[in-house]
C-alpha positions in Angstrom: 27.7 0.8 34.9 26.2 3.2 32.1 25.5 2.1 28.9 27.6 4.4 26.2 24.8 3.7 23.5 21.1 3.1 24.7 19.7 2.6 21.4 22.7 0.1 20.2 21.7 -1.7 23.6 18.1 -2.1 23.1 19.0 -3.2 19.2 21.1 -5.0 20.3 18.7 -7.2 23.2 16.1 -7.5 20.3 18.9 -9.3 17.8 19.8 -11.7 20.4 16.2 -12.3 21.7 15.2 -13.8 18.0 18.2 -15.2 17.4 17.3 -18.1 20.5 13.5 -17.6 19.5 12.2 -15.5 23.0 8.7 -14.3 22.7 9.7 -11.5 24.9 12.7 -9.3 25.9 13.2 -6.0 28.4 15.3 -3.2 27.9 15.1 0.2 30.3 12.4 2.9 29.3 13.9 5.9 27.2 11.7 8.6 24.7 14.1 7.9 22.5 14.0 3.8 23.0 10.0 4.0 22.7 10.4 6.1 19.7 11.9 3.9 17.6 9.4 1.2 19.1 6.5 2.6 18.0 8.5 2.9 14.2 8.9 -0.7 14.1 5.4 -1.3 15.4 4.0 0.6 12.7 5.9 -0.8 10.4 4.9 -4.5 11.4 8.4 -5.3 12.9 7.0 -6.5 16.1 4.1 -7.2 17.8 4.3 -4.7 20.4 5.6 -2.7 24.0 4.3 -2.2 27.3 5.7 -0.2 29.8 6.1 -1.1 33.6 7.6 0.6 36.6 9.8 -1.6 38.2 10.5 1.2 41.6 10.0 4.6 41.6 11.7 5.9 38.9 12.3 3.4 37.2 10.5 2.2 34.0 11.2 -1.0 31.7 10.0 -1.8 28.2 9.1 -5.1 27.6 9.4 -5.8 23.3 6.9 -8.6 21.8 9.3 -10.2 19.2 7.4 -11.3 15.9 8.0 -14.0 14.4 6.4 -15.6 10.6 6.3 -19.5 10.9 9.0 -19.7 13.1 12.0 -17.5 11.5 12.3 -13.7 12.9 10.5 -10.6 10.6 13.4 -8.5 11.4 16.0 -10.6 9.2 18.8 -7.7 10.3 18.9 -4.5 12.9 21.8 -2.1 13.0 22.9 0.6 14.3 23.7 3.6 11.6 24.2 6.8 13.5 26.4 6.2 16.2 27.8 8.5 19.5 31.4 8.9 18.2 30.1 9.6 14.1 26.1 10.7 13.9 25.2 10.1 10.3 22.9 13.0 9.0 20.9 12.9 5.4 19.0 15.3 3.2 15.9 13.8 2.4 17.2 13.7 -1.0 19.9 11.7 -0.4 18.2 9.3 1.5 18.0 5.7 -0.2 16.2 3.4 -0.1 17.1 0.2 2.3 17.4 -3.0 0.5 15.8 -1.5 -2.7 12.4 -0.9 -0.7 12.2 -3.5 1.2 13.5 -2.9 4.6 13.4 0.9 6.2 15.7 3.0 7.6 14.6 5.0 11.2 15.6 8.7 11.6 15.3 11.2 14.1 14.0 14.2 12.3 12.9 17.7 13.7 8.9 16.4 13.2 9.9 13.1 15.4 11.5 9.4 15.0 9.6 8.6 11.7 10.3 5.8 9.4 12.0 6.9 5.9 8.7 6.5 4.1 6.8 9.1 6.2 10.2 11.2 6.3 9.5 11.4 2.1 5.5 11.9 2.8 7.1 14.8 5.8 9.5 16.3 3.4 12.5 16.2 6.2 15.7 14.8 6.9 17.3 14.3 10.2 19.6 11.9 11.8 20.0 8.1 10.7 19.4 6.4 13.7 19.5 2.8 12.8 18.5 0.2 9.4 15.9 -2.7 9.7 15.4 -5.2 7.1 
């Protein structure tokens, strides 16, 4: 069965991963899923990633979940842009998420950057998803 959203999916595996407190969780290798990985890595969202090839072909991520005295550092993780409505923004209009404190993740022609280094860029792009 194909997955209709891989990003969703992969946000989506990380939600329910710290909701029942995993250490760990594995989603399927995309550019696009790595991406966004190395985002929230910068940004101190999680730990880390590490790639594997399961058969040829074939790759997995596996996502090192962070947590700060037990409770989750990512308090929520959505999805903005989605397949069926892609949500663009000036760099203008851009605000900020939760008055600063959590970051937005966009797709922009320089790469998937964060919205602080999207300001520091100077360029817009696609919304890909909110963290806080």
């Amino acid at each position: 069965m194909a997955i209709s959203d891989p990003l969703a999916d992969m946000l989506t595996r990380i939600r329910n991963g710290q909701s029942r407190g995993l250490p760990t969780v594995k989603s399927p290798r995309s550019k696009l899923r790595a991406n966004v990985l190395d985002v929230l890595q910068r940004e101190g969202y999680i730990r880390g990633y590490s790639e594997a090839e399961i058969r040829a072909g074939i790759a997995e991520l596996t996502i090192e979940l962070k947590y700060d005295e037990g409770s989750p550092v990512i308090h929520s993780i959505q999805r903005v842009s989605k397949p069926g409505r892609r949500v663009y923004s000036k760099i203008k209009d851009l605000k900020p998420n939760r008055g600063g404190l959590g970051i937005s993740i966009l797709s922009t022609p320089r790469g998937v950057v964060s919205d602080h280094e999207a300001r520091a860029l100077n360029v817009g792009g696609e919304v890909l998803c909110e963290v806080f």
